[in-house]
C-alpha positions as a Markdown table, in Angstrom:
| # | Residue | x | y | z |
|---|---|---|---|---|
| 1 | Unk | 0.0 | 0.0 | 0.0 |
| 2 | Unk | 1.6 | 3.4 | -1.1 |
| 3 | Unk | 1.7 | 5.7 | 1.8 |
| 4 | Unk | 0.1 | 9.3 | 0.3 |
| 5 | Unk | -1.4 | 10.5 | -2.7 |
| 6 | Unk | -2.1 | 14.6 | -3.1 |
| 7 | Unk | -3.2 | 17.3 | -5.8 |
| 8 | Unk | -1.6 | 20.4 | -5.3 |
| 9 | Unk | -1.6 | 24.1 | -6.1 |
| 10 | Unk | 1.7 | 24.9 | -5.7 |
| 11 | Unk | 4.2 | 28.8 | -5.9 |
| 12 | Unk | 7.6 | 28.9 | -7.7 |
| 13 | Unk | 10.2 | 31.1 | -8.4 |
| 14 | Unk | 11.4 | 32.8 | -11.5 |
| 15 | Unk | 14.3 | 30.0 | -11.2 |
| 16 | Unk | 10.9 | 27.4 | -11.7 |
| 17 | Unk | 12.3 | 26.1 | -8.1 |
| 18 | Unk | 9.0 | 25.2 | -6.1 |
| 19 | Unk | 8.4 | 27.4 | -3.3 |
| 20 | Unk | 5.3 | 26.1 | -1.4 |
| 21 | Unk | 2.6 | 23.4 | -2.5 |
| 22 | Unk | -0.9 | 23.4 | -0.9 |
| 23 | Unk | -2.8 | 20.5 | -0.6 |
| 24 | Unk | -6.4 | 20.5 | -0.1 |
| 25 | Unk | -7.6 | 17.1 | 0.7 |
| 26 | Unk | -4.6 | 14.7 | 0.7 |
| 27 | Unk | -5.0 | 11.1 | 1.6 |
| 28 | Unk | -2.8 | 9.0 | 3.5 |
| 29 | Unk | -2.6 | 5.1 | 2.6 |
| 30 | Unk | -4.7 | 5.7 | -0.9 |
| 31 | Unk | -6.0 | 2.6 | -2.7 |
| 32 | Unk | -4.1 | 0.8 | -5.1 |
| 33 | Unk | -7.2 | 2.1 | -8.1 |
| 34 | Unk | -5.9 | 6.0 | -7.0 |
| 35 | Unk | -2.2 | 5.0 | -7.8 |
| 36 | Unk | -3.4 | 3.1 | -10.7 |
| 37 | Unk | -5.1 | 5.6 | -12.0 |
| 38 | Unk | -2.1 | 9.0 | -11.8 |
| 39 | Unk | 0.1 | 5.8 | -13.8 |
| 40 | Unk | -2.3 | 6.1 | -16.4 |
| 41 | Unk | -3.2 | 9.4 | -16.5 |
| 42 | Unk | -0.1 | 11.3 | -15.6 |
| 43 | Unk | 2.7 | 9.1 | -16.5 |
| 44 | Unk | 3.5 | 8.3 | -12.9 |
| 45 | Unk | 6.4 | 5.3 | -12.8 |
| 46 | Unk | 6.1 | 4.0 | -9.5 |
| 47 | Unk | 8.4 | 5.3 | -6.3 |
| 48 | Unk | 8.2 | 8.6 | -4.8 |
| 49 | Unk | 7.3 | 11.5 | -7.5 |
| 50 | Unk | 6.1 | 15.0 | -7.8 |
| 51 | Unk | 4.7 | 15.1 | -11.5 |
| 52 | Unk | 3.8 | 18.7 | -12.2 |
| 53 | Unk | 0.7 | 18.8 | -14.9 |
| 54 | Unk | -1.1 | 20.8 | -17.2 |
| 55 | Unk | -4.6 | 20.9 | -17.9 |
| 56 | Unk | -5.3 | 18.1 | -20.2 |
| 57 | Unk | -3.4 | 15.5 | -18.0 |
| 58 | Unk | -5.8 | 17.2 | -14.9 |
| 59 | Unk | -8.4 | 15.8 | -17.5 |
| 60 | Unk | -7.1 | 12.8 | -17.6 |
| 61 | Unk | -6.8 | 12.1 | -14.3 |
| 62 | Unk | -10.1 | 13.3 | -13.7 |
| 63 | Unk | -11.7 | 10.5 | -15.7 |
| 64 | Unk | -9.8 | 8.0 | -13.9 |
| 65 | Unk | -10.3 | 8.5 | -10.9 |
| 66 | Unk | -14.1 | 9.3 | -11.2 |
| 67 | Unk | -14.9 | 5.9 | -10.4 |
| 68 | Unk | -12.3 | 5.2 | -7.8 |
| 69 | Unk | -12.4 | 8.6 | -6.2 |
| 70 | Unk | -14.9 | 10.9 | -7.0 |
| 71 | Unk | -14.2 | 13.6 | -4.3 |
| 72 | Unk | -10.3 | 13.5 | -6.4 |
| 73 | Unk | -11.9 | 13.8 | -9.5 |
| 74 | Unk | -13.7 | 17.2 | -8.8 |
| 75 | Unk | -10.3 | 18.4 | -7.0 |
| 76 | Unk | -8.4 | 17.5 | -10.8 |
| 77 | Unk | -11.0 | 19.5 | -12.7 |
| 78 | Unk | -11.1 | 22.3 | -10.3 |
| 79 | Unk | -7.4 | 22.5 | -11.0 |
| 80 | Unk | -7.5 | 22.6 | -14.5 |
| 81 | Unk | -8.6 | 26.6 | -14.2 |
| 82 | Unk | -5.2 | 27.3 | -11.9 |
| 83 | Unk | -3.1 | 29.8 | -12.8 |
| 84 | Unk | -0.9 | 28.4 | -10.7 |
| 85 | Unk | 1.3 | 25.4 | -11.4 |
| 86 | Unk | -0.4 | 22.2 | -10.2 |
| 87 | Unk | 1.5 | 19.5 | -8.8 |
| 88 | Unk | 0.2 | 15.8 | -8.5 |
| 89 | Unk | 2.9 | 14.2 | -5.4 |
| 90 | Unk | 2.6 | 10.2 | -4.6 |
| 91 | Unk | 4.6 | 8.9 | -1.8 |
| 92 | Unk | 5.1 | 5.2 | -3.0 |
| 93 | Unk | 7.2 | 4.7 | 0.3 |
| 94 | Unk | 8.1 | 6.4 | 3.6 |
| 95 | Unk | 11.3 | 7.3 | 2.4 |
| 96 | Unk | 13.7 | 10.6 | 3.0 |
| 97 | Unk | 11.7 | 13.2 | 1.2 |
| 98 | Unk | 13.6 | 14.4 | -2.4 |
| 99 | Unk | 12.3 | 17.6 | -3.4 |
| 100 | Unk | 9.6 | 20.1 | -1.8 |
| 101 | Unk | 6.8 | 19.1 | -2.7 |
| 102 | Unk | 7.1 | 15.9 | -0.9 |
| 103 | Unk | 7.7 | 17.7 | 2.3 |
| 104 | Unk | 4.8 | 20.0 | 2.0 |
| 105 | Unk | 3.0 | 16.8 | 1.5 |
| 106 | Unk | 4.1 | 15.5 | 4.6 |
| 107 | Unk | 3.7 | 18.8 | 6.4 |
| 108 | Unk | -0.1 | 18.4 | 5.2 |
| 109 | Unk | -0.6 | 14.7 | 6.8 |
| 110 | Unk | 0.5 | 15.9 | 10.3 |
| 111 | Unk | -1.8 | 19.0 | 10.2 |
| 112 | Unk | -4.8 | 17.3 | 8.6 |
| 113 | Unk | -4.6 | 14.7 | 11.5 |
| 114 | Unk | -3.9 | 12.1 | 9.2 |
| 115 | Unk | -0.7 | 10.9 | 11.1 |
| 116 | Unk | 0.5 | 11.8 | 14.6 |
| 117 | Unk | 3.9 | 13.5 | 15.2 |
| 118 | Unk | 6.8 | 10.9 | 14.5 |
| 119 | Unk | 4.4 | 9.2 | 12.1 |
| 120 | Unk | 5.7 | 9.9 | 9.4 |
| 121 | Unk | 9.6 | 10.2 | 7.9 |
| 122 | Unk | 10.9 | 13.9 | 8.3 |
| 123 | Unk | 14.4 | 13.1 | 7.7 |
| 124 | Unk | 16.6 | 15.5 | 5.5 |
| 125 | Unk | 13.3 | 17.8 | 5.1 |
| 126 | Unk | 15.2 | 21.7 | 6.0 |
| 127 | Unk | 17.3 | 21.0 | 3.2 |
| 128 | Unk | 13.8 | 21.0 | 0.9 |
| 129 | Unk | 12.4 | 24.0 | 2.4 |
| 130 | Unk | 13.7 | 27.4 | 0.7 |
| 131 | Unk | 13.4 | 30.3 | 3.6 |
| 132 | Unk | 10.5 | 32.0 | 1.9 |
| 133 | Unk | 8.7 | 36.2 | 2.2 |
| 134 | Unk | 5.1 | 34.5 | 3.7 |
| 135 | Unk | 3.3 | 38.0 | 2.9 |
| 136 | Unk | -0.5 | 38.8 | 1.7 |
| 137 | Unk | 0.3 | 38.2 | -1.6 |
| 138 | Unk | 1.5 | 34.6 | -0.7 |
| 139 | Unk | 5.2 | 33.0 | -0.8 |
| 140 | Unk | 7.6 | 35.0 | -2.6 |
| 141 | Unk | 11.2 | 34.1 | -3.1 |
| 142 | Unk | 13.7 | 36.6 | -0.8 |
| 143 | Unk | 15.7 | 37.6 | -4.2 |
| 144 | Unk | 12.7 | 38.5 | -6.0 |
| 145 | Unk | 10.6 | 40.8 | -2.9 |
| 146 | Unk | 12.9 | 43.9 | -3.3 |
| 147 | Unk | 11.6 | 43.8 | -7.0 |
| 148 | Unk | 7.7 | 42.4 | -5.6 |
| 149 | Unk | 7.8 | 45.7 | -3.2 |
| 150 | Unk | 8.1 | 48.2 | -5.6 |
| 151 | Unk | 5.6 | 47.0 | -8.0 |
| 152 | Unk | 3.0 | 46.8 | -5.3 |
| 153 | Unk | 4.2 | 50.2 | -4.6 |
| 154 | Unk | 3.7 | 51.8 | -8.0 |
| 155 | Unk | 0.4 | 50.1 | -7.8 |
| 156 | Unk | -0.5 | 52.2 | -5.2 |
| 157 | Unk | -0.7 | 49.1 | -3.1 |
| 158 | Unk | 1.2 | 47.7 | 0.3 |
| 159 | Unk | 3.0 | 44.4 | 0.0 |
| 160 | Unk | 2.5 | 42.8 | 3.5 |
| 161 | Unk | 5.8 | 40.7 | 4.8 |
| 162 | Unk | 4.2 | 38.3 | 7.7 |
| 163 | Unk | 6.9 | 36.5 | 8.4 |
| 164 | Unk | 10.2 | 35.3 | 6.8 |
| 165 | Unk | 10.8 | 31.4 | 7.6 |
| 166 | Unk | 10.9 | 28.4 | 6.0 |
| 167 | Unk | 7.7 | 26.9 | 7.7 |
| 168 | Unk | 4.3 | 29.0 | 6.9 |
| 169 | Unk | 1.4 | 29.4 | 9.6 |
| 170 | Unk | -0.8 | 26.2 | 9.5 |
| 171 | Unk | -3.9 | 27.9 | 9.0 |
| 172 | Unk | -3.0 | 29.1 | 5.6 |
| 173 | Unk | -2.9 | 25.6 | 4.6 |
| 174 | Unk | -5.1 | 23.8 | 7.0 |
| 175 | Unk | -7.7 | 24.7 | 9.5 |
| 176 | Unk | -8.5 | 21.2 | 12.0 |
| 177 | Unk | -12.4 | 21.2 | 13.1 |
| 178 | Unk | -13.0 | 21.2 | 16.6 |
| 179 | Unk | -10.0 | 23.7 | 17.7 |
| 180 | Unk | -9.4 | 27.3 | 18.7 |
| 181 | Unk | -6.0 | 29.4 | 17.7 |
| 182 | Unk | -6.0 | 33.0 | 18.8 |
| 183 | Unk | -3.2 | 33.7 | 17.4 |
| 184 | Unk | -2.5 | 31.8 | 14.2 |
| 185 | Unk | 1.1 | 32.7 | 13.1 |
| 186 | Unk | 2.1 | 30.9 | 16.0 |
| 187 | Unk | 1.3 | 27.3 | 14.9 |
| 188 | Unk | 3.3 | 26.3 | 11.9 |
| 189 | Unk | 2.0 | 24.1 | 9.2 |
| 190 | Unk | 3.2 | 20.7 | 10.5 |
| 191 | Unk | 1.6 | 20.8 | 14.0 |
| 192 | Unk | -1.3 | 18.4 | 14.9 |
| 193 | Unk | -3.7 | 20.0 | 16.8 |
| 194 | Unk | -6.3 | 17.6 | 18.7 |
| 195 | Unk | -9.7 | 18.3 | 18.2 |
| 196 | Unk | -11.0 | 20.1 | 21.4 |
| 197 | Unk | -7.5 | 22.2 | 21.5 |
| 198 | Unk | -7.6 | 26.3 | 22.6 |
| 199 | Unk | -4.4 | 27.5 | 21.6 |
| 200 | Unk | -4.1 | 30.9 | 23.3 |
| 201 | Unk | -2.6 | 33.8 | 22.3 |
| 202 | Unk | 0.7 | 33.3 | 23.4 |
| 203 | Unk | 0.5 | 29.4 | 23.1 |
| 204 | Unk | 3.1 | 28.3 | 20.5 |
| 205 | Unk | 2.8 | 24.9 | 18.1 |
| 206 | Unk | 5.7 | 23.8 | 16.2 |
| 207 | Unk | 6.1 | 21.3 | 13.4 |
| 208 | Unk | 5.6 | 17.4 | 13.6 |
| 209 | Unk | 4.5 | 18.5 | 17.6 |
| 210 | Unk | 1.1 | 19.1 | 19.3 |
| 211 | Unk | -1.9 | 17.9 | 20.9 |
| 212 | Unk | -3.7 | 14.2 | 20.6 |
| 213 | Unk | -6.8 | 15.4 | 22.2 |
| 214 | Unk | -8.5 | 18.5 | 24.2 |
| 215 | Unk | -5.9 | 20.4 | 25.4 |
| 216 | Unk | -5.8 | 24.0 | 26.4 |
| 217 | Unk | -2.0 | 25.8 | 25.2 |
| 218 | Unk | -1.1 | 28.5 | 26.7 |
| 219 | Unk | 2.9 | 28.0 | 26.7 |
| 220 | Unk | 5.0 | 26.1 | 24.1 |
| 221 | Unk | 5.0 | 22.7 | 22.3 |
| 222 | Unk | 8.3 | 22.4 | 21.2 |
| 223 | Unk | 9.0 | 20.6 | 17.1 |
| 224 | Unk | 8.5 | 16.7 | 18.2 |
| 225 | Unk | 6.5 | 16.8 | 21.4 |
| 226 | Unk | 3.2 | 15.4 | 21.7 |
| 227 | Unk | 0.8 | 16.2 | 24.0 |
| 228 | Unk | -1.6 | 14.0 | 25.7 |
| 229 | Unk | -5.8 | 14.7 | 26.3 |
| 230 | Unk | -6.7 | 16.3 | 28.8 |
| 231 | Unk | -3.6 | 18.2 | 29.6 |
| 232 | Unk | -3.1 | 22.2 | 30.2 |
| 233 | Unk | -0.2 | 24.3 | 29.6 |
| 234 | Unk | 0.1 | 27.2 | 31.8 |
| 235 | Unk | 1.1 | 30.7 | 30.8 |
| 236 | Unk | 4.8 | 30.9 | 29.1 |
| 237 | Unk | 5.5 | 26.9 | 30.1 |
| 238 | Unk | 7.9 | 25.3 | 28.0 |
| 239 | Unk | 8.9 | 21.8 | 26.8 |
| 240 | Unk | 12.3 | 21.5 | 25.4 |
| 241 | Unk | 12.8 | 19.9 | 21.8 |
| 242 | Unk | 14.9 | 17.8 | 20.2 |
| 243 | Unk | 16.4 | 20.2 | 17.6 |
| 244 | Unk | 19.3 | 21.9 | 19.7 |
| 245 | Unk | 22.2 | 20.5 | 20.8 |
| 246 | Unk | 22.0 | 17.2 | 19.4 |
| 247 | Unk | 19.6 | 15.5 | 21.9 |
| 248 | Unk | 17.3 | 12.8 | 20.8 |
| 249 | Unk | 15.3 | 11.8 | 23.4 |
| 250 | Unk | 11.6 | 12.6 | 22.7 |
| 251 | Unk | 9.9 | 15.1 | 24.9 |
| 252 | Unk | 6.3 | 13.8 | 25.8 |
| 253 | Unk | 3.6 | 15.3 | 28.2 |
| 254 | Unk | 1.5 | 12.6 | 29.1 |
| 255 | Unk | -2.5 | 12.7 | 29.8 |
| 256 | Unk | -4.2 | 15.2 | 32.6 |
| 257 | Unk | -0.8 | 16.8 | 33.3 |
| 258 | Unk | -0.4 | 20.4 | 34.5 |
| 259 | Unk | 2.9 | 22.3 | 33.5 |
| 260 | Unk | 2.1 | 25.4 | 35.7 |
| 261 | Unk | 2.6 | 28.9 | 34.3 |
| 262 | Unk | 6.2 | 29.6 | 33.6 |
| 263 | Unk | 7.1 | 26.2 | 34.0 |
| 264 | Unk | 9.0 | 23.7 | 32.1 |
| 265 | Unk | 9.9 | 19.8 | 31.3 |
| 266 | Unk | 13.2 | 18.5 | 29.6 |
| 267 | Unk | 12.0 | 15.1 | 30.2 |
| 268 | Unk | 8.9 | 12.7 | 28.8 |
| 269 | Unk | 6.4 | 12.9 | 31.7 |
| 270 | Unk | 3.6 | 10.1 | 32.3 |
| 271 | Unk | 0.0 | 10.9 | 33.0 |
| 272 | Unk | -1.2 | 13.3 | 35.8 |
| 273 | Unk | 1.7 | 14.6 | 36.4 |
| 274 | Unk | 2.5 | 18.8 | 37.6 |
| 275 | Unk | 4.9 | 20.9 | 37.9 |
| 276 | Unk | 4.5 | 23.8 | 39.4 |
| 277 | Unk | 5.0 | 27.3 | 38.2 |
| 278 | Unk | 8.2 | 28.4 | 38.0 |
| 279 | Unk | 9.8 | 25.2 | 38.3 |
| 280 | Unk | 11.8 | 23.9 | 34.8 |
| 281 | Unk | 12.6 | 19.8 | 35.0 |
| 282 | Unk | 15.4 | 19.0 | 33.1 |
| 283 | Unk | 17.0 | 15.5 | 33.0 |
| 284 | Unk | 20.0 | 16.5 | 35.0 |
| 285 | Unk | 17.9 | 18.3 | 37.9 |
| 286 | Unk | 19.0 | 16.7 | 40.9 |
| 287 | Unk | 15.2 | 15.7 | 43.0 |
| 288 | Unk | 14.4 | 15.2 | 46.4 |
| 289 | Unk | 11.8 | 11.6 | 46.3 |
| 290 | Unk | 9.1 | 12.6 | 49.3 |
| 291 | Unk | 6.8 | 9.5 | 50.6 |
| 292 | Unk | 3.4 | 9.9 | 51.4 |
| 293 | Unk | 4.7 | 11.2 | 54.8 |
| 294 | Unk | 6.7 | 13.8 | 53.0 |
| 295 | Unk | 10.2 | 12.0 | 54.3 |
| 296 | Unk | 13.0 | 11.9 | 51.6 |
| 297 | Unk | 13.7 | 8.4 | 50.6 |
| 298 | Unk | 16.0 | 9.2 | 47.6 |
| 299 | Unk | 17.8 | 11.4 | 45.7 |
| 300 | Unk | 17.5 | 10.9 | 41.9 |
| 301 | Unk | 18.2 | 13.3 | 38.6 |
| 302 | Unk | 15.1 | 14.3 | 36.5 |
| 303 | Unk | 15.6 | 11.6 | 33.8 |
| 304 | Unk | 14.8 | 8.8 | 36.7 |
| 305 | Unk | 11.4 | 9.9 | 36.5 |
| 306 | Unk | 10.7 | 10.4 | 32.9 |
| 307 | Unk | 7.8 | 8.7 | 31.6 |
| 308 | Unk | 6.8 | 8.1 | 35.5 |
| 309 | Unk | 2.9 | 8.3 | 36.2 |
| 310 | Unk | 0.7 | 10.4 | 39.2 |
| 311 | Unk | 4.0 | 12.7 | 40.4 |
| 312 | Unk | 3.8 | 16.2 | 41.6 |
| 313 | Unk | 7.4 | 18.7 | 41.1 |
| 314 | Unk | 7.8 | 21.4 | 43.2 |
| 315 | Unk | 10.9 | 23.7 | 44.7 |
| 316 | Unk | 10.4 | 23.5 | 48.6 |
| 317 | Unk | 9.7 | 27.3 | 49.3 |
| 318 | Unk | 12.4 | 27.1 | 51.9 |
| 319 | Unk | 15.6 | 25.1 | 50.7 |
| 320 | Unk | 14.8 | 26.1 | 47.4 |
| 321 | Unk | 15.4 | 21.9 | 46.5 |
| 322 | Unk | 13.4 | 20.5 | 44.0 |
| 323 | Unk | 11.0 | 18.2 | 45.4 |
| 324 | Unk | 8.9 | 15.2 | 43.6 |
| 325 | Unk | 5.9 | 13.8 | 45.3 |
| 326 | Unk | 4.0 | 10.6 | 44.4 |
| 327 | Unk | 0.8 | 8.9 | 45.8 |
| 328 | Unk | 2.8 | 5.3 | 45.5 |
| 329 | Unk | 5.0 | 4.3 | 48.6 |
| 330 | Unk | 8.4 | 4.9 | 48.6 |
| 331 | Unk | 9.6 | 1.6 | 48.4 |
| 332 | Unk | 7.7 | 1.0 | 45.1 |
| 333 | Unk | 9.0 | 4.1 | 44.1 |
| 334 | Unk | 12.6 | 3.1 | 45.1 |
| 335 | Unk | 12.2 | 0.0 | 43.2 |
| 336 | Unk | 11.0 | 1.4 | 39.9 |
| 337 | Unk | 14.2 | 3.7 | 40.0 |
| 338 | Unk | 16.7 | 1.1 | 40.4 |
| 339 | Unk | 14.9 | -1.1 | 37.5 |
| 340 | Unk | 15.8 | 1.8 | 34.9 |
| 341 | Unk | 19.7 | 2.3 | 36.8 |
């Protein structure tokens, strides 16, 4: 089974380099009749291929898939009226991404919720993304704005610059049902945001990262860390990624958790689980291990803990130690800890 099949509408530069593709209804795991039908249409050979096409093979592949895939077929023909180029990508494999309309395609799936973050292969993928002018116009290459200013200009117009960046905002590409962003250039395309999510203003969603379920996000999902139901976010919380400084263990925030305002975690937690505000886990953070009589049984670092369920973190308000509390008894506790030494 092939892994994704798209139509795009896609930007390019005066090079004829692809800037951005937009997908409108891509499918993940398409049936065999779908790939069939772009090999006979399109001139697709198998693998993993972005065939850019022109009006009469958008015909084409409208008949084909009429049968197979209707909803496709009235996607094709809507195309054929683009004055844009039109890009048909089919992802034969998960393999390392070739060119950038593969990624896009990629991008797409995670936002469209039809894989989770680290479902789907993301290797070698900044390489394929030009840094791109994201203004009101749409993408515009950096070398070509100076000369895409002054014509809006002599227009009489204003050429809008939103961002510069490689990733665009996701809700130029995809709005999820069942969510609430407040401020939208703060999740990129990329994120997979749970239906039931808020996203508040200052709530920040990076790429191949977010939410599984109803979550309310009020600090920051760092790129690769997934959040679990049920779990809130404080004010200007943190969860530290995997992109800096060559770590590569995946940050996680289980389900029901609380990372208090200002707070942070630098290690996968388990399910209801806090910290408190203020206080940043990391996995070197030395932690005082209370029992249920609030005695210290054991001094561990932060990654002892990681992944550990029903755990409270707090900084005693007058040692200043950090301090981890658990409903289980200490000796369980103690014997969980030495399992993972």
């Amino acid at each position: 089974m092939s892994t994704a099949f798209a139509i795009g509408l896609g930007t390019k530069n005066a090079k004829g380099e692809w800037l951005e593709v937009y997908y409108q209804a891509p499918l993940f795991q398409p049936s065999a009749d779908i790939i069939t039908a772009a090999k006979d249409a399109i001139g697709y050979e198998g693998g993993n291929q972005a065939v850019e096409v022109d009006g009469g093979e958008l015909e084409a592949l409208a008949a084909a898939l009429e049968a197979v895939a209707p909803e496709q077929a009235k996607l094709a023909r809507a195309c054929t009226e683009s004055q844009k180029p039109v890009v048909v990508t089919v992802l034969e494999s998960d393999a390392q991404s070739a060119s950038t309309p593969e990624v896009y395609l990629k991008l797409h799936l995670l936002s469209h919720r039809l894989v989770k973050p680290h479902g789907i292969n993301l290797d070698g993928m900044f390489g394929l993304l030009p840094n791109v002018a994201w203004t009101n116009l749409g993408a515009i290459d950096l070398a070509e704005l100076p000369e895409a200013q002054l014509q809006a200009r002599l227009k009489g117009e204003l050429l809008s610059v939103n961002s510069v960046d490689k990733f665009p905002r996701m809700t130029d590409y995809v709005v999820p049902s069942g969510v609430r962003i407040a401020h939208t250039a703060r999740v990129r395309l990329g994120a997979h945001i749970g239906e039931g999510t808020t996203v508040m203003h200052e709530g920040f969603v990076n790429f191949n990262a977010g939410t599984l379920g109803v979550s309310m996000v009020e600090g920051r999902i760092s790129a690769g860390v997934v959040v679990g139901n049920g779990s809130d976010l404080g004010g200007g919380c943190s969860t530290m990624g995997t992109l800096s400084g060559g770590g590569n263990i995946i940050i996680s925030v289980g389900e029901n958790c609380l990372l208090g305002a200002n707070a942070g975690t630098g290690i996968p937690m388990g399910d209801r689980c806090t910290i408190e505000s203020g206080l940043y886990i990391t996995a070197g953070t030395k932690i005082l291990v209370l029992d249920d009589a609030k005695n210290v049984v054991e001094t561990v670092k932060g990654r002892d803990l990681a992944g550990k369920s029903d755990l409270l973190f707090r900084r005693n308000s007058i040692s200043g130690a950090v301090e981890c509390v658990t409903n289980k008894s200490a000796i369980q506790l103690n014997e969980e800890l030495h399992a993972n030494n």
